[in-house]
C-alpha positions as CSV (number, residue, x, y, z in Angstrom):
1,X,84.7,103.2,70.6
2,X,85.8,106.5,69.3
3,X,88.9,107.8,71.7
4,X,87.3,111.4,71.2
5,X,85.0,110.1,74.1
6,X,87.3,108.1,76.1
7,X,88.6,111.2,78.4
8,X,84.9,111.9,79.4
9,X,84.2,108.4,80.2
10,X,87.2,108.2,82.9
11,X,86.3,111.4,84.2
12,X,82.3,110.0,84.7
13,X,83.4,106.8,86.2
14,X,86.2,108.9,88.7
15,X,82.9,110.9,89.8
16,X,80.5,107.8,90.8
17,X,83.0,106.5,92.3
18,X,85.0,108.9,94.0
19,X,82.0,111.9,94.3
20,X,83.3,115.6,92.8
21,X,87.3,116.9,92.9
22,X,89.8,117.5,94.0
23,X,91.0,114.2,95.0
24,X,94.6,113.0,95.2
25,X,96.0,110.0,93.8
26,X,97.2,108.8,97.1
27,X,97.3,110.3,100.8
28,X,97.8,108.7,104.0
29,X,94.8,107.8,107.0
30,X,95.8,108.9,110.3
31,X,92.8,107.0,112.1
32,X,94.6,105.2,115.3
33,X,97.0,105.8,118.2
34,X,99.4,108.0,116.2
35,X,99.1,111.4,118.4
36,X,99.4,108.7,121.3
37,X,102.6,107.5,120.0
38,X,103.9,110.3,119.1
39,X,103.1,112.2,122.2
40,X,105.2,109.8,124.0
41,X,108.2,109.8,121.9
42,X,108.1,113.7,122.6
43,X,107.3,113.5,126.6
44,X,110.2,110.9,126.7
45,X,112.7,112.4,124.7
46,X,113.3,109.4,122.7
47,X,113.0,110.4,118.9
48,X,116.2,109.3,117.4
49,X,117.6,106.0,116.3
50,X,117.1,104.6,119.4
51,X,113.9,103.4,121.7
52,X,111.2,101.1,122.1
53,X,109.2,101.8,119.2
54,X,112.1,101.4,116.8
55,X,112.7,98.2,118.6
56,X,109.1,97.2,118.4
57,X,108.2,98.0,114.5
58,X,110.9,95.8,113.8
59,X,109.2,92.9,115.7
60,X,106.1,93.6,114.6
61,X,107.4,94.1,111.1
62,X,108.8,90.5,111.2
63,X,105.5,88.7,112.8
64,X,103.2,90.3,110.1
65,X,105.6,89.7,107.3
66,X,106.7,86.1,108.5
67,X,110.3,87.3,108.1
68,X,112.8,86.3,110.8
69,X,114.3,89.7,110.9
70,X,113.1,93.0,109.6
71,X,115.7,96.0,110.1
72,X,114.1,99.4,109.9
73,X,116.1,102.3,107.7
74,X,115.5,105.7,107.5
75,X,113.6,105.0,103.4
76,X,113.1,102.4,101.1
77,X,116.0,103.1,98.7
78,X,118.5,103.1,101.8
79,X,117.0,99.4,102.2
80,X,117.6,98.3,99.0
81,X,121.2,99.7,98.5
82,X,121.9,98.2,102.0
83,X,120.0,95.0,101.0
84,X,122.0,95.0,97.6
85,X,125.2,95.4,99.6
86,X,124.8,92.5,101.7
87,X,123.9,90.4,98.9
88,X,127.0,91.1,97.6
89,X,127.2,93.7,94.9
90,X,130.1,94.8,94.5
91,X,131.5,98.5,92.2
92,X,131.9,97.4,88.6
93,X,129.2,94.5,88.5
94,X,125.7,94.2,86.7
95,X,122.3,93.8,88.3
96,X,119.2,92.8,86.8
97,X,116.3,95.5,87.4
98,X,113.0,95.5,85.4
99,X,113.0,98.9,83.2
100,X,109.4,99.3,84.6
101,X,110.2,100.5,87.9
102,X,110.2,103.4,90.1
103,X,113.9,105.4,90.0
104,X,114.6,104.6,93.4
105,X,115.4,100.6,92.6
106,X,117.8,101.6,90.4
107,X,119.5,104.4,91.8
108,X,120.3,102.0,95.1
109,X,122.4,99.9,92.1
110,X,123.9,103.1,91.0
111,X,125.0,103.8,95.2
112,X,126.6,100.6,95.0
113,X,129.0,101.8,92.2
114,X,127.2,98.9,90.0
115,X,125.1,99.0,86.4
116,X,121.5,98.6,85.9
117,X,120.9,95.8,83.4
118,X,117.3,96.4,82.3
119,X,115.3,93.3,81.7
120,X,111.7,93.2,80.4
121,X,108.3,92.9,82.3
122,X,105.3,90.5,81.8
123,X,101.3,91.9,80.8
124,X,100.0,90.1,83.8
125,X,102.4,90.7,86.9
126,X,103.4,93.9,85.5
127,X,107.0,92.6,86.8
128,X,109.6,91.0,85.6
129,X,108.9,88.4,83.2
130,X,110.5,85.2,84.5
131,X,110.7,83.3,81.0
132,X,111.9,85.9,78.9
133,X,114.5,86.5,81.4
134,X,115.6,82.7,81.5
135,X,115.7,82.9,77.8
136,X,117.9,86.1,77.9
137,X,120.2,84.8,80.4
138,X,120.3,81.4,78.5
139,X,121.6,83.6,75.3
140,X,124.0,86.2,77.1
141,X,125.3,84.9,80.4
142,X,127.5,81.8,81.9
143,X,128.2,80.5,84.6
144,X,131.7,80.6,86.0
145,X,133.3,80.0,89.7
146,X,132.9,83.6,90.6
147,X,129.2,83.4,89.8
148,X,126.6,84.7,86.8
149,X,128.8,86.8,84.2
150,X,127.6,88.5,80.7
151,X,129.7,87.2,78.3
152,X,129.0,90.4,75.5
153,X,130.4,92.8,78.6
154,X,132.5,90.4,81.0
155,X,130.9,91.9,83.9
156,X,129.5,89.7,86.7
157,X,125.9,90.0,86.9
158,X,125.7,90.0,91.1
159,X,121.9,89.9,91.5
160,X,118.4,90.3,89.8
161,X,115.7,92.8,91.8
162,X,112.0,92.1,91.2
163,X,109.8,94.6,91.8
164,X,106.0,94.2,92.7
165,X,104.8,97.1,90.9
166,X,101.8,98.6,92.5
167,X,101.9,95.9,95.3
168,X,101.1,92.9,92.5
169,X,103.7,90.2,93.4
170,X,105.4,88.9,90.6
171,X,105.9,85.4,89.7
172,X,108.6,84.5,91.9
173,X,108.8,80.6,91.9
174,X,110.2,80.7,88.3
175,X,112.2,83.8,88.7
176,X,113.4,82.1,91.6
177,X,114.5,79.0,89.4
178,X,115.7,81.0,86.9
179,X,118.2,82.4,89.5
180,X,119.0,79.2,91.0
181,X,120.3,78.0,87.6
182,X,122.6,80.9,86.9
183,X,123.7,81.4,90.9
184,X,122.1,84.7,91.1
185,X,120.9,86.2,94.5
186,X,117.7,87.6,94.4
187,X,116.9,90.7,96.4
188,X,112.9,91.8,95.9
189,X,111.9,95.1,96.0
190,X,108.8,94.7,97.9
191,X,108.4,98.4,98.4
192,X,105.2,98.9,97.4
193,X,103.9,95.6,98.5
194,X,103.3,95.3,102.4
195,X,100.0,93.2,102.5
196,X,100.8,91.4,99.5
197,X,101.2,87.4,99.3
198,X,102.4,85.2,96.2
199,X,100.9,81.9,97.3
200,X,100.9,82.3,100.8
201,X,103.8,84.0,101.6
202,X,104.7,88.1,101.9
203,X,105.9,89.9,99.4
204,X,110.0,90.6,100.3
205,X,110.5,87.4,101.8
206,X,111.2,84.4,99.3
207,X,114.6,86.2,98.2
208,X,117.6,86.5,100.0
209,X,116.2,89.5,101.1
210,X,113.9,91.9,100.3
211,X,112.8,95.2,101.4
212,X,109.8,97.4,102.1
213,X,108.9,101.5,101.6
214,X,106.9,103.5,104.1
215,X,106.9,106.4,102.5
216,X,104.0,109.1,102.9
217,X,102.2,107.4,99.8
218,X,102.4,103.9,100.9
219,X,99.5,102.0,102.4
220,X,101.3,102.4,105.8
221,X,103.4,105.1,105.9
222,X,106.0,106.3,108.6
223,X,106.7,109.3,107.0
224,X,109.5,108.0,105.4
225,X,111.1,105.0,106.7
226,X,111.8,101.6,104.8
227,X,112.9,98.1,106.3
228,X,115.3,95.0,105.0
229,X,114.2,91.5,105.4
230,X,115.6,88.4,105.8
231,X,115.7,84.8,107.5
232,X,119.7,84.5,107.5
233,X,120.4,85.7,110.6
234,X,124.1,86.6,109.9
235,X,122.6,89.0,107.1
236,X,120.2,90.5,109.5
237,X,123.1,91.3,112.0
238,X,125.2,93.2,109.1
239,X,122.3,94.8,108.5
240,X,121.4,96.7,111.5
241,X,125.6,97.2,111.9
242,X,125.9,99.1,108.6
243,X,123.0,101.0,108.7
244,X,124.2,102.0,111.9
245,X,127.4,103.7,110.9
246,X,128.9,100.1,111.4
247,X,129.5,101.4,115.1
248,X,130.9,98.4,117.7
249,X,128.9,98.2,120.6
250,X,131.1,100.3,123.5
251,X,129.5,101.6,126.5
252,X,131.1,104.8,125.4
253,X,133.8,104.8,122.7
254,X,133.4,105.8,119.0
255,X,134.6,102.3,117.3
256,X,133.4,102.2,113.3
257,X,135.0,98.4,111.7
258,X,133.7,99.3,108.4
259,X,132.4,102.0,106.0
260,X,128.6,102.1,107.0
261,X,125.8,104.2,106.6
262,X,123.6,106.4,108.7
263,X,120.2,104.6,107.5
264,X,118.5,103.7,110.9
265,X,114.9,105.4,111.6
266,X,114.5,107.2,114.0
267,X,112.0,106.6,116.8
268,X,109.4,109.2,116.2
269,X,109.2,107.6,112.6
270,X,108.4,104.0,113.9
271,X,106.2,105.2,116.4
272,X,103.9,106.5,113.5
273,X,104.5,103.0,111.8
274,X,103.6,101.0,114.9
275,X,100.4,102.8,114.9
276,X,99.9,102.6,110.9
277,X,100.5,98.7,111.1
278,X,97.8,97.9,113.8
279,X,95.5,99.2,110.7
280,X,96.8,97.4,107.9
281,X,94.0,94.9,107.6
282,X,91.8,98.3,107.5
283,X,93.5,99.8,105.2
284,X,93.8,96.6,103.3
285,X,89.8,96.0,102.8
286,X,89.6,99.7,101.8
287,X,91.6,99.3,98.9
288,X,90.4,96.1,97.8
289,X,87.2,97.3,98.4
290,X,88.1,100.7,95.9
291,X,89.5,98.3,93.4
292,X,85.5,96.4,93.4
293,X,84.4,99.6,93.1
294,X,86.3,100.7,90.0
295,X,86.0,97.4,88.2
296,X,81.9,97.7,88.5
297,X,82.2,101.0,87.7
298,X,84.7,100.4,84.2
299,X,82.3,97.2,83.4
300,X,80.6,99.2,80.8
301,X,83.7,100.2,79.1
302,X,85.0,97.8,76.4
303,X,88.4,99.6,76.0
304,X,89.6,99.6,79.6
305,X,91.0,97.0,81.7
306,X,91.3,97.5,85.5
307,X,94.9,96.1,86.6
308,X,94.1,92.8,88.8
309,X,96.2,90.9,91.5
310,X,97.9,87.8,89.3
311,X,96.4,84.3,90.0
312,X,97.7,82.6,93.2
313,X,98.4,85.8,94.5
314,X,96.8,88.2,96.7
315,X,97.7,92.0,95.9
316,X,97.5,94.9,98.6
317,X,96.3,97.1,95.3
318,X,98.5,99.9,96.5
319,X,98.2,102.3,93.3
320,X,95.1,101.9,91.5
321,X,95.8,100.8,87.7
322,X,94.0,101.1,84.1
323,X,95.2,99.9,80.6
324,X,93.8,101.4,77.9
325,X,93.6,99.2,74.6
326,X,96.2,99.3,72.0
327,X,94.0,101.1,69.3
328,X,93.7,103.8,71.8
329,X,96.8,104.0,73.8
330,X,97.8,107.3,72.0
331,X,94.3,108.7,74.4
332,X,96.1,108.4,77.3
333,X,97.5,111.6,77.7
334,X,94.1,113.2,76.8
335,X,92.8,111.2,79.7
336,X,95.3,112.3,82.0
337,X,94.7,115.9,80.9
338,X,90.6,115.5,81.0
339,X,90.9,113.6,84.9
340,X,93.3,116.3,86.0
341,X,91.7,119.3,85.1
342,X,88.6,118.4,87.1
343,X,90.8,117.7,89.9
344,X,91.5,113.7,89.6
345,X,94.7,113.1,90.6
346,X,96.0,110.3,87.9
347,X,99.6,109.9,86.6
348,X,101.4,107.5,84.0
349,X,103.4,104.9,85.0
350,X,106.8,106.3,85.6
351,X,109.1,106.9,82.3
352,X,111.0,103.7,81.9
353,X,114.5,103.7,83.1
354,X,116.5,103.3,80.0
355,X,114.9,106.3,78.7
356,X,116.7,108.4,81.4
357,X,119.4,110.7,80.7
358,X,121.8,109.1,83.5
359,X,120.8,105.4,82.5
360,X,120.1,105.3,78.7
361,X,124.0,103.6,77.8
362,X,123.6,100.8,80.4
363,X,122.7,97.1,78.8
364,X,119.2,96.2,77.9
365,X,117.7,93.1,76.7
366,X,114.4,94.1,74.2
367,X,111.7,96.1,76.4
368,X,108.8,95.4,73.7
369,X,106.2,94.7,77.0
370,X,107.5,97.4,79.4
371,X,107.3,99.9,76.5
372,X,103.6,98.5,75.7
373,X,102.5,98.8,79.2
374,X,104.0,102.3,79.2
375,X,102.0,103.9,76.6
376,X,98.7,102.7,78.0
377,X,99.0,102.4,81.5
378,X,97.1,105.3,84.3
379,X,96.8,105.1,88.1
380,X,93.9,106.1,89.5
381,X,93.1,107.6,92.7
382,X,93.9,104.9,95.4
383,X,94.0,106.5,99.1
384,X,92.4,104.4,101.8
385,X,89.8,107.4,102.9
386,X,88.3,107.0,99.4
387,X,86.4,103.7,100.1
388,X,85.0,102.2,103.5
389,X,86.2,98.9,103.3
């Protein structure tokens, strides 16, 4: 196929699906009790930190996920650099983060005064890739009393952080060995990835904790707002202490014990997530439903492959995904200009972090897949109004 015609093609299949422009590549469906909620946070005056509906998104949060505890924080980057605290990063050590990833994941490493060690990602999870890592490690690390440490910088590697990119899990029973062998905690970033299962369980909670985003663009969204998981109890009451300035309970004195962190969410937020989750299978059939729709749609197109959920897994398809074929991966910004200019919202995958300004000196083993999947990887429009269910 000639790539001259490859713009026109996306922008044909964007219409049968999606029906004429503008439409963005992902916005939020207020369809339940939100004004309900909400107007009773404002009638009671509890919007802060505190009330019931904080105190109930958590336990929900925990029954839908299967996690013991989930601790809800003002964002999903606060979760993770709280997550990565209690895990035990500490300033000066290295953590494992796929290069493929959204800013935020390694940002919360940066917070914690550590270095982003970029490992690579696999075609099919668009995640880390579990044997290339275990082969990496095998070549550059060792194990001492003190835990994982690179031998080429003498720096303790503290943790790895998978990522479920677009809410695709990624294959965590190897990573998971691979982790085991070299004493490495693993703390997933699961926040694009509520509704997602790798072989039965959620997304976020086979680590040692994990953590979820409900930002305005996420399937449920609380306007901003994230949450930590865990099953270790102890972990889970750390958790809520730092991100609650690490304040000891007093009836009225200001007692802090530790440095902590002004992370909890406010009760108008969770109130709007409360609401949001009681429509999560919903919004869950929608977007598998959109995902049908775009693979019948791109059947008749031998040079594009819709992303899929990874066998034994079930993926909550947050963000919509197309590769384009090798032999016409240097189309994709012609696409991107084509789908946008007749008011398509797609987008690249984000620019991979090694090539940022702030991150480009940290260590790297070679990104050959993450850099593949970067050149020919779009995101289509994925918001739950755009499909039934």
């Amino acid at each position: 196929m000639s790539g001259r015609r490859l713009p026109a093609q996306i922008v044909s299949v964007l219409a049968q699906v999606l029906g004429p422009g503008p439409v963005a590549l992902h916005e939020p469906l207020f369809s339940g009790r939100e004004w309900d909620y909400l107007r009773e946070c404002l009638d009671s005056g509890w919007v802060s930190s505190v009330g019931r509906f904080v105190d109930r998104f958590e336990r929900d949060l925990a029954s839908y996920t299967g996690a013991r505890h989930a601790i809800a924080v003002v964002n999903g980057t606060a979760a993770l650099h709280a997550a990565l605290l209690l895990a035990g990063v500490r300033p000066g050590d290295e953590v494992l983060v796929p290069a493929l990833t959204f800013v935020g994941t390694v940002n919360a490493v940066s917070y914690c005064g550590a270095t982003p060690h970029f490992v690579d990602s696999a075609r099919e999870t668009l995640g880390i890739d579990p044997a290339a890592l275990a082969e990496y490690l095998h070549d550059i690390a060792e194990t001492t009393a003190d835990g994982c440490r690179n031998r080429q910088s003498g720096a303790r590697i503290a943790a790895v952080v998978p990522v479920h990119v677009f809410g695709h899990p990624v294959a965590l029973g190897a990573l998971l060995e691979a982790a085991e062998r070299h004493k490495l905690p693993v703390v997933e970033d699961a926040s694009e990835a509520i509704g997602s299962y790798y072989e039965g369980r959620h997304a976020g909670t086979l680590g040692l904790l994990g953590m979820l985003s409900f930002n305005g663009n996420k399937t449920i969204t609380t306007g901003g707002g994230g949450a930590i998981l865990t099953d270790d109890p102890e972990l889970a009451r750390r958790a809520k202490h730092i991100t609650t300035t690490a304040k000891e309970p007093h009836r009225w004195a200001y007692l802090h014990d530790e440095i902590g962190f002004n992370y909890r969410l406010p009760n108008i937020n969770a109130a709007l997530g409360c609401a949001q989750l009681e429509q999560l299978d919903g919004f869950l059939a929608r977007k598998r439903r959109l995902a049908e729709r775009y693979g019948e749609a791109l059947a008749g197109i031998d040079s594009v492959t819709l992303v899929r959920e990874p066998a034994g897994c079930r993926s909550n398809y947050w963000l919509q995904a197309i590769m384009l074929d090798r032999a016409l991966a240097e189309e994709r910004d012609a696409v991107l200009d084509a789908t946008n200019e007749q008011g398509y919202m797609t987008r690249p995958v984000w620019r991979l972090m090694h090539r940022l300004p702030m991150y480009s000196g940290c260590p790297r083993m070679p990104l050959a897949v993450a850099e593949d999947i970067e050149r020919r990887l779009i995101n289509l429009p994925s918001g739950m109004s755009l499909s039934s269910g």
